[in-house]
Residue frames relative to the residue before (quaternion, step in Angstrom):
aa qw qx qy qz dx dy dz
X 1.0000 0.0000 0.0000 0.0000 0.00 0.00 0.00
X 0.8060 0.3512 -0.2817 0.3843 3.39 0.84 -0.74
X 0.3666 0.7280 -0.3658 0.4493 3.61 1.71 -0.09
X 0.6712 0.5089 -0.2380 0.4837 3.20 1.18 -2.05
X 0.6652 0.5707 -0.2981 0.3782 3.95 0.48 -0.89
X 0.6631 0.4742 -0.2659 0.5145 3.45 1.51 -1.57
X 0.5896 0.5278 -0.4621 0.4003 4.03 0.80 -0.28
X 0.7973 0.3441 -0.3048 0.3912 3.50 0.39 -1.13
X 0.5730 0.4651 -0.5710 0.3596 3.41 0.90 0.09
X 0.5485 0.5948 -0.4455 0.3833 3.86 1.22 -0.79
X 0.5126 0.5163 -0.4782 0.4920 3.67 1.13 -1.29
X 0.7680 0.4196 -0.4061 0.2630 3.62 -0.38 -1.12
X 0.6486 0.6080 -0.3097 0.3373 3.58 1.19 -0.83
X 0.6817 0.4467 -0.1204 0.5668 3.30 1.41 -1.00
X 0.6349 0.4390 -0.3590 0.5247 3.55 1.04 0.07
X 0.7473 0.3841 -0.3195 0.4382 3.29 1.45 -0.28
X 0.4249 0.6746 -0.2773 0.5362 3.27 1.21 -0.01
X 0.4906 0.6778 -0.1602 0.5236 3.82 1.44 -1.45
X 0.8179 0.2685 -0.1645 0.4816 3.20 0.03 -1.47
X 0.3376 0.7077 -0.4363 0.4414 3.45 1.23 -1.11
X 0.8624 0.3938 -0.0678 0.3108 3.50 -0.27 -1.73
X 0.5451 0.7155 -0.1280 0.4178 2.80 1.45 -0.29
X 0.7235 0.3811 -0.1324 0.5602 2.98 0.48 -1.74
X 0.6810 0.4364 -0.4071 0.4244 3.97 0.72 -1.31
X 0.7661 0.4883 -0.2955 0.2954 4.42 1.00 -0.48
X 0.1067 -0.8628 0.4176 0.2642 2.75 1.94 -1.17
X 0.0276 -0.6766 0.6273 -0.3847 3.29 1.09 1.82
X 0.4318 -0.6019 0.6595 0.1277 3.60 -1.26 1.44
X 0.6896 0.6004 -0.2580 0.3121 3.32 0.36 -1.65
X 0.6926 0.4200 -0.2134 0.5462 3.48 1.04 -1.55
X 0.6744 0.4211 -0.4381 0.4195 4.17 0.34 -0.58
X 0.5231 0.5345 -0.4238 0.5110 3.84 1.27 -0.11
X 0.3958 0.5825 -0.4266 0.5675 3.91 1.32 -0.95
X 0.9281 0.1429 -0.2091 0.2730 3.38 -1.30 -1.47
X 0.7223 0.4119 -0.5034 0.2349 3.24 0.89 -0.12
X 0.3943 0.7256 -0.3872 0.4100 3.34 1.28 0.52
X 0.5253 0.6144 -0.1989 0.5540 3.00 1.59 -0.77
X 0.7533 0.3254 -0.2807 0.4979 3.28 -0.12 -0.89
X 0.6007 0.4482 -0.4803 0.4557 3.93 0.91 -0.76
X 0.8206 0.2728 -0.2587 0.4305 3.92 0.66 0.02
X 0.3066 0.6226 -0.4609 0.5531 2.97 1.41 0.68
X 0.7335 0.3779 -0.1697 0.5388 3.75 0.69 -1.19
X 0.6003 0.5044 -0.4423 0.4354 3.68 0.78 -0.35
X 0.6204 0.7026 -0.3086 0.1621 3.23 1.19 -1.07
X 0.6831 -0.5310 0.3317 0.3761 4.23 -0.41 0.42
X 0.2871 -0.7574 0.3180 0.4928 3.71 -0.11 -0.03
X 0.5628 -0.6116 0.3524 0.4302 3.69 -0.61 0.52
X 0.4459 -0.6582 0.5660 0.2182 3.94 -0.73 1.44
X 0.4741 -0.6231 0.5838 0.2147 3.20 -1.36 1.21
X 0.3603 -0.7279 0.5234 0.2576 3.74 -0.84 0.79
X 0.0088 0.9169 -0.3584 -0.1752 3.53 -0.52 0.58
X 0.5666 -0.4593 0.1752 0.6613 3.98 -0.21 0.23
X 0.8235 -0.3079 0.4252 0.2152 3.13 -2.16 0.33
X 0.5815 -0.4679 0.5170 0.4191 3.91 -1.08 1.24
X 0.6809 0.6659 -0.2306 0.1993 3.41 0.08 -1.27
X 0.6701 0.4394 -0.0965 0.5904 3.02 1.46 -0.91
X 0.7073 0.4201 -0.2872 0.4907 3.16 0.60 -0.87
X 0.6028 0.4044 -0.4232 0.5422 3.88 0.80 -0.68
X 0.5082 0.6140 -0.3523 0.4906 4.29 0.65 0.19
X 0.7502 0.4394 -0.2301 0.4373 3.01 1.26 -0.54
X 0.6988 0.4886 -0.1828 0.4895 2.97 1.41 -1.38
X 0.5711 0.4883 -0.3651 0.5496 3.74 1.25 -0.25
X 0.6321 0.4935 -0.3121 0.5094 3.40 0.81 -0.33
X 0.6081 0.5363 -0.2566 0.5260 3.79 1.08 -0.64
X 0.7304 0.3130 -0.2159 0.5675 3.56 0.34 -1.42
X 0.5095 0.6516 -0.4458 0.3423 4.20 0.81 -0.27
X 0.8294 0.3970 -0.0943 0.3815 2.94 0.94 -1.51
X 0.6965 0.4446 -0.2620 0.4986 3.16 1.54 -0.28
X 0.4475 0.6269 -0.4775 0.4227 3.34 1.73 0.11
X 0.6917 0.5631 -0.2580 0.3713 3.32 1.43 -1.28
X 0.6695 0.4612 -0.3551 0.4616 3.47 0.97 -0.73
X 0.5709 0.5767 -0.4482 0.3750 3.64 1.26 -0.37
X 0.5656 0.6376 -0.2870 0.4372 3.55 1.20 -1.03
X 0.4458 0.6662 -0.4432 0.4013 3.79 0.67 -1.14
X 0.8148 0.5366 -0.1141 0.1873 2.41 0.11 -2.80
X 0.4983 0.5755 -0.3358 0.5547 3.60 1.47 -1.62
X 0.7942 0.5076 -0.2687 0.1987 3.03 -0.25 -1.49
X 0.5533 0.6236 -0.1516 0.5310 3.48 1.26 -1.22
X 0.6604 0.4850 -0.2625 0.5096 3.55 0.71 -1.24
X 0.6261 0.5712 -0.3674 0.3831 3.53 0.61 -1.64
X 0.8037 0.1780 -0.2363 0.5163 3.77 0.13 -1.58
X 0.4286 0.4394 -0.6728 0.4130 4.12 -0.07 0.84
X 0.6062 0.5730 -0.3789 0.4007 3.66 0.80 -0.76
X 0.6876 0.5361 -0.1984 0.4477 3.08 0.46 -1.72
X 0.4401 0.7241 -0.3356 0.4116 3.79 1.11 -1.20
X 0.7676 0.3969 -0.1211 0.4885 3.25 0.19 -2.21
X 0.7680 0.4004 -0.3877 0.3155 3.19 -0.05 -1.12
X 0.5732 0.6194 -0.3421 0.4132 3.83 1.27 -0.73
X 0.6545 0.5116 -0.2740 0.4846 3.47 1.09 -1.14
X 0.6541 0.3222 -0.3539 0.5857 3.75 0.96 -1.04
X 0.4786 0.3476 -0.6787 0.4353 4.31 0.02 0.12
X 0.7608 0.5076 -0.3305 0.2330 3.66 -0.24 -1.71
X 0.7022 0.2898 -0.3404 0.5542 3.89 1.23 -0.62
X 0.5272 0.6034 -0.4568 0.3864 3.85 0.98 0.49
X 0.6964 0.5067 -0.0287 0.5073 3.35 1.50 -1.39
X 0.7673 0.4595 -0.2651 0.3602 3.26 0.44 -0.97
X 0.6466 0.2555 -0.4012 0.5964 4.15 0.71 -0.49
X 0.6121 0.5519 -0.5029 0.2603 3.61 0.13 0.28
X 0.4410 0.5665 -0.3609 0.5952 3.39 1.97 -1.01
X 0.7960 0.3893 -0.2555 0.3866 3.53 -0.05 -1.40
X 0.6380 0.3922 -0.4691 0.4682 3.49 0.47 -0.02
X 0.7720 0.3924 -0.3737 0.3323 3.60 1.15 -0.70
X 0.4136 0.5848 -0.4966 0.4902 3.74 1.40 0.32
X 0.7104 0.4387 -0.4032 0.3745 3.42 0.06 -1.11
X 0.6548 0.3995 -0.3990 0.5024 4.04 1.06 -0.56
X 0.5861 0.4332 -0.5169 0.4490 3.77 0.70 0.44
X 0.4924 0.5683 -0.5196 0.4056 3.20 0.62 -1.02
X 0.7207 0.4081 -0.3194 0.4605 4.00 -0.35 -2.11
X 0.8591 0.3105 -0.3202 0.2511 3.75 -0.04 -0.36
X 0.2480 0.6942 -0.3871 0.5539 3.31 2.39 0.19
X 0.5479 0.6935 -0.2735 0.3795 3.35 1.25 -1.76
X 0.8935 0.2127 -0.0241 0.3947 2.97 -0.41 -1.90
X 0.4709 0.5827 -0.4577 0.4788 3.93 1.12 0.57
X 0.8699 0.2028 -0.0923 0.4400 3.10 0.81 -0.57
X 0.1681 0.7524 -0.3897 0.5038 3.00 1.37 0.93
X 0.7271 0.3085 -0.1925 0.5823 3.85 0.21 -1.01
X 0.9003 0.1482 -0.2467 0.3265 4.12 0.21 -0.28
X 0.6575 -0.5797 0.2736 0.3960 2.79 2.30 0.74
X 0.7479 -0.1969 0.2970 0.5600 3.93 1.26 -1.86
X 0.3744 -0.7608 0.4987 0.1794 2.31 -1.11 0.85
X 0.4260 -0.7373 0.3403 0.3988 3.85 -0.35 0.70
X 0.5704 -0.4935 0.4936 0.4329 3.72 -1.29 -0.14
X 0.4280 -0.6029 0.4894 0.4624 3.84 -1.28 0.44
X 0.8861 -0.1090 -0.4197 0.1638 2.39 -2.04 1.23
X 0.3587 0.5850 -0.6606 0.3045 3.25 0.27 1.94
X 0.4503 -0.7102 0.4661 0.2750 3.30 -1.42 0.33
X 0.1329 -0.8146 0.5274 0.2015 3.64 -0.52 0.92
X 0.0999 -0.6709 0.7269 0.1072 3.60 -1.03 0.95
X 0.8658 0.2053 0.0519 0.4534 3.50 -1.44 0.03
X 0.8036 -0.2366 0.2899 0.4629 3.33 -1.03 -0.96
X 0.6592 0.5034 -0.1179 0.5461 3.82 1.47 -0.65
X 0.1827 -0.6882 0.6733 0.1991 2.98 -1.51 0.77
X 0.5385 -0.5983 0.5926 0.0294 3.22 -1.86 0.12
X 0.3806 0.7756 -0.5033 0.0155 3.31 -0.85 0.77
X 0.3693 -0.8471 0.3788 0.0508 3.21 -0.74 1.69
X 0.3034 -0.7993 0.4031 0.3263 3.40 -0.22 1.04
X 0.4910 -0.6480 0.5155 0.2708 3.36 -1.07 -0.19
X 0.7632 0.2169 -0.0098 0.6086 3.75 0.90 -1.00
X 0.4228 -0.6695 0.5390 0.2871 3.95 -0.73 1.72
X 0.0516 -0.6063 0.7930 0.0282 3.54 -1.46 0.83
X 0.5205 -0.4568 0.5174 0.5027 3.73 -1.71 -0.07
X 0.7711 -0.1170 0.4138 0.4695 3.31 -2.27 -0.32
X 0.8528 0.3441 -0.2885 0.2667 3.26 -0.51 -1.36
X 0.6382 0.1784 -0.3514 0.6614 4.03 0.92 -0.45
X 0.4892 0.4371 -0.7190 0.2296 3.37 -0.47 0.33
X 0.5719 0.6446 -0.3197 0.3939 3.14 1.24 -1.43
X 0.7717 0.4119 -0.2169 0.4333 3.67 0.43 -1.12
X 0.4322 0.6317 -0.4305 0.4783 3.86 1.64 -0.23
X 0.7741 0.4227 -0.1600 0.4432 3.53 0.58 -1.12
X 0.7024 0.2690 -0.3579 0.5533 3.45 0.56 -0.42
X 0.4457 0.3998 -0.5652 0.5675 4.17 0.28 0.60
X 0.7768 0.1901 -0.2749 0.5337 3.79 0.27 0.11
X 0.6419 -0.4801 0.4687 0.3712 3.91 0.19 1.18
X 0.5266 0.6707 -0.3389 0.3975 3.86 0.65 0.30
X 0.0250 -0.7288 0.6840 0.0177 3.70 -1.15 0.13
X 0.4866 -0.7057 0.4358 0.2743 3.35 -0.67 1.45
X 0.7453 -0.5959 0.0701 0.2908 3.43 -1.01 1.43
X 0.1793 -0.7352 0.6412 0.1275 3.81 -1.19 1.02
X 0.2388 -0.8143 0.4906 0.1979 3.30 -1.13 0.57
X 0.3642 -0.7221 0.5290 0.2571 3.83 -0.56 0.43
X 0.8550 -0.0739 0.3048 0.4130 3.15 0.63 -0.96
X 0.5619 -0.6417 0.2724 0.4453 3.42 -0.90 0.96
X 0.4037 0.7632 -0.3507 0.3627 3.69 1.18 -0.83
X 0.8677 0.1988 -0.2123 0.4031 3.31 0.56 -1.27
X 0.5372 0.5241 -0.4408 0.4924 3.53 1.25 -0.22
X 0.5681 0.4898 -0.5459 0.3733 4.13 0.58 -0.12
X 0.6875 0.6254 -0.1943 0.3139 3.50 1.31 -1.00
X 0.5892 0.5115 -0.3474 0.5201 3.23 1.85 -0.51
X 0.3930 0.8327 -0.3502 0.1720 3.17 1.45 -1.72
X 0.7467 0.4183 -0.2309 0.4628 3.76 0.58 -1.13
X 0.7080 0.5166 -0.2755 0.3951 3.48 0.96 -0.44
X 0.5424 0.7101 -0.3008 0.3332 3.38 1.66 0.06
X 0.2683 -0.8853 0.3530 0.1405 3.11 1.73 -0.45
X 0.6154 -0.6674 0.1691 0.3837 2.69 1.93 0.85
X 0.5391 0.5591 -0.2828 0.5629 3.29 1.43 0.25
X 0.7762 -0.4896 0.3243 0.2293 3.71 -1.59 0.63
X 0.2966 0.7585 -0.5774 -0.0583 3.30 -0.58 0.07
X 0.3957 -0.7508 0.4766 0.2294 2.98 -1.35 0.61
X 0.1405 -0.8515 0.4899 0.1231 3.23 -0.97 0.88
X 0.7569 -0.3638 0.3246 0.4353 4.24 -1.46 0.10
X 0.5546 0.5289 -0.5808 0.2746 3.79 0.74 0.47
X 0.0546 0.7712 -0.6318 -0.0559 3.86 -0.98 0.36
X 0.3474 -0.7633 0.5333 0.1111 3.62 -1.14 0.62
X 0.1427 -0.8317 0.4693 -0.2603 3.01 0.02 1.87
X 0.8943 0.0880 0.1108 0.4245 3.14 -0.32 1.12
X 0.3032 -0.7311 0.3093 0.5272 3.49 2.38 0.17
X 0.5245 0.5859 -0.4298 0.4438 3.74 1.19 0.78
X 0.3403 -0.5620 0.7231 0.2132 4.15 -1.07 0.83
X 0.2975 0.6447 -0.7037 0.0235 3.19 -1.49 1.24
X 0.5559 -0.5998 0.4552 0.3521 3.16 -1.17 0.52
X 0.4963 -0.7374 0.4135 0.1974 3.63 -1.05 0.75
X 0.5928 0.3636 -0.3290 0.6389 3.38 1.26 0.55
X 0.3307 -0.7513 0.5028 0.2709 3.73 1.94 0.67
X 0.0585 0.6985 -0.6257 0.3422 3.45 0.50 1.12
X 0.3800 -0.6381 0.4742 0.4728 4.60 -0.35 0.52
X 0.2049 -0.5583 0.7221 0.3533 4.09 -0.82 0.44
X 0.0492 -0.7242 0.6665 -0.1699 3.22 -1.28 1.54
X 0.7058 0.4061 -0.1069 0.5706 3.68 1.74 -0.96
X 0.3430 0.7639 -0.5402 0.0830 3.61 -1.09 -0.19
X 0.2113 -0.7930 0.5711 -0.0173 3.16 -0.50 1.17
X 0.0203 0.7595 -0.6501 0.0147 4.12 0.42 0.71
X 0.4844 -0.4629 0.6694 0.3207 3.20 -1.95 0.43
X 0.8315 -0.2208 0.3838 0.3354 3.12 -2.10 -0.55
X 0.8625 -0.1035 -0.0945 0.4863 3.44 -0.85 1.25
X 0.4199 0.7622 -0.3165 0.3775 3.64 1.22 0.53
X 0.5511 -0.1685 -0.7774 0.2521 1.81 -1.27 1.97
X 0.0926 -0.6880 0.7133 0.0964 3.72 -0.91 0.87
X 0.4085 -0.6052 0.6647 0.1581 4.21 0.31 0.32
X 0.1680 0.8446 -0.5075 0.0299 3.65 0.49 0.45
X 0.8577 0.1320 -0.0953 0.4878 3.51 -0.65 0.94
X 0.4822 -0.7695 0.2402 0.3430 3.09 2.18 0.90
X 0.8245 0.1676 -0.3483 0.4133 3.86 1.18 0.70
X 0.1349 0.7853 -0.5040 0.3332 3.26 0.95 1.57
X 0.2016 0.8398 -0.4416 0.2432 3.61 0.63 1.58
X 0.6413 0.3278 -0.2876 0.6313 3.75 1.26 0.33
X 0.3664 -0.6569 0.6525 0.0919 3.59 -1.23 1.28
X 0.1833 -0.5993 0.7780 0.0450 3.39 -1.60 1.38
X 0.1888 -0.7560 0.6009 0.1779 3.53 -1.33 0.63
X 0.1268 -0.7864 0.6024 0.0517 3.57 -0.76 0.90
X 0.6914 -0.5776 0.2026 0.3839 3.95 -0.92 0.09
X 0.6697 0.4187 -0.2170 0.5737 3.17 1.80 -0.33
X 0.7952 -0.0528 0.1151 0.5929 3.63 0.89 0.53
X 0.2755 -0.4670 0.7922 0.2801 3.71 -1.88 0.23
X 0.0638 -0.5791 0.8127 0.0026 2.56 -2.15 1.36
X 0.6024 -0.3859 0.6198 0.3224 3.76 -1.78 1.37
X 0.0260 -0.6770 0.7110 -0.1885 3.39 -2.07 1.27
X 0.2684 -0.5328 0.7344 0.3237 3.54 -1.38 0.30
X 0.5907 -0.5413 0.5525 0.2298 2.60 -1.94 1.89
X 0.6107 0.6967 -0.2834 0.2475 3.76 0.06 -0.58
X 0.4371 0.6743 -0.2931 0.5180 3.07 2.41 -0.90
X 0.1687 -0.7001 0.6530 0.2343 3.31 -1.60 0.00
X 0.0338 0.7228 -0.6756 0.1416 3.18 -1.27 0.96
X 0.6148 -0.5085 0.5214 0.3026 3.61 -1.69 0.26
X 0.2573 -0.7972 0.5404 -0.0787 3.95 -1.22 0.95
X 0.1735 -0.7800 0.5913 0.1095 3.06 -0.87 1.13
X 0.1963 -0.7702 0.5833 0.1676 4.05 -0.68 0.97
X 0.1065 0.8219 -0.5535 -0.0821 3.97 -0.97 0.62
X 0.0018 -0.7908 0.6101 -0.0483 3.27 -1.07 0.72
């Protein structure tokens, strides 16, 4: 194509040149020449516009269908999470009073379990009755036992009644414990000032021995009067 384009411009150069030569000799022969020429000059095809290189043009079109692949993607993409949106909003009003309706029936039956003992106890206390229990494990004096129990919401043990001290009784394991009685003032109160109405001493008890026996250990056959200073094992209730 471009060969074809580079002749007819030569044709045109040499036909103009031709006539050129012509007109300045006034050669018959040669004005019989160009106008032949020109009759195939005019016969001649018109001369194709050259245009740019495959190469380019496929640069373009990858560039064309790129960008509109991308703007198509957006579009998907956009759509997808409005979908997703809806469909989350219709789970969340499908799901949600059904959760809440089924919490609120745990809650009433959370309710009515604990209703009759009032609480439930912490792990590893013992709940008797209304009360929980906690047995220590390692003898401290009166005075940190006293502080062991109140760092747990506790007060080192009060007794109501013989009833409930038979019920601990087995958990003592035959060992001491010390319980909330102190002597104050040559007076036994309970440390949660609870009225002392109960008391269950052993044998010759309280004897105030050595004249500062003012905190009460309880053993299985009776409370016996102690210096607070002793160590022994504790029972915390709350």
């Amino acid at each position: 194509m471009y060969k074809k384009a580079t002749s007819w411009v030569e044709g045109q150069r040499r036909g103009a040149e031709t006539y050129r030569n012509t007109v300045v000799t006034g050669d018959p022969d040669m004005e019989e020449n160009i106008y032949r020429n020109e009759l195939w000059v005019r016969t001649l095809p018109p001369v194709p516009i050259i245009e740019s290189s495959g190469t380019e043009d496929m640069g373009k079109i990858e560039s064309f269908f790129r960008k509109n692949w991308s703007i198509s993607c957006k579009v998907s993409l956009l759509g997808l999470i409005a979908l997703l949106s809806i469909l989350l909003m219709l789970v969340c009003a499908l799901v949600y009073p059904a959760a809440s309706s089924k919490s609120q029936e745990g809650n009433q039956r959370a309710i009515k379990v604990t209703e009759p003992g009032k609480h439930i106890c912490p792990f590893l206390w013992v709940k008797k009755g209304d009360s929980c229990y906690w047995f220590s494990s390692v003898p401290e004096n009166w005075q940190d036992a006293f502080l062991t129990c109140t760092t747990m919401e506790s007060n080192v043990l009060t007794l109501t009644g013989k009833q409930e001290m038979d019920s601990l009784i087995p958990s003592l394991n035959g060992k001491a414990h010390w319980i909330g009685l102190r002597k104050l003032n040559f007076q036994w109160l309970w440390i949660d000032r609870t009225p002392f109405t109960f008391s269950y001493w052993g044998h010759n008890e309280p004897n105030n021995q050595g004249g500062s026996e003012t905190c009460v250990e309880m053993k299985s056959d009776g409370w016996n009067d102690l210096n607070c200073d002793n160590k022994n094992y504790f029972i915390c209730k709350k």
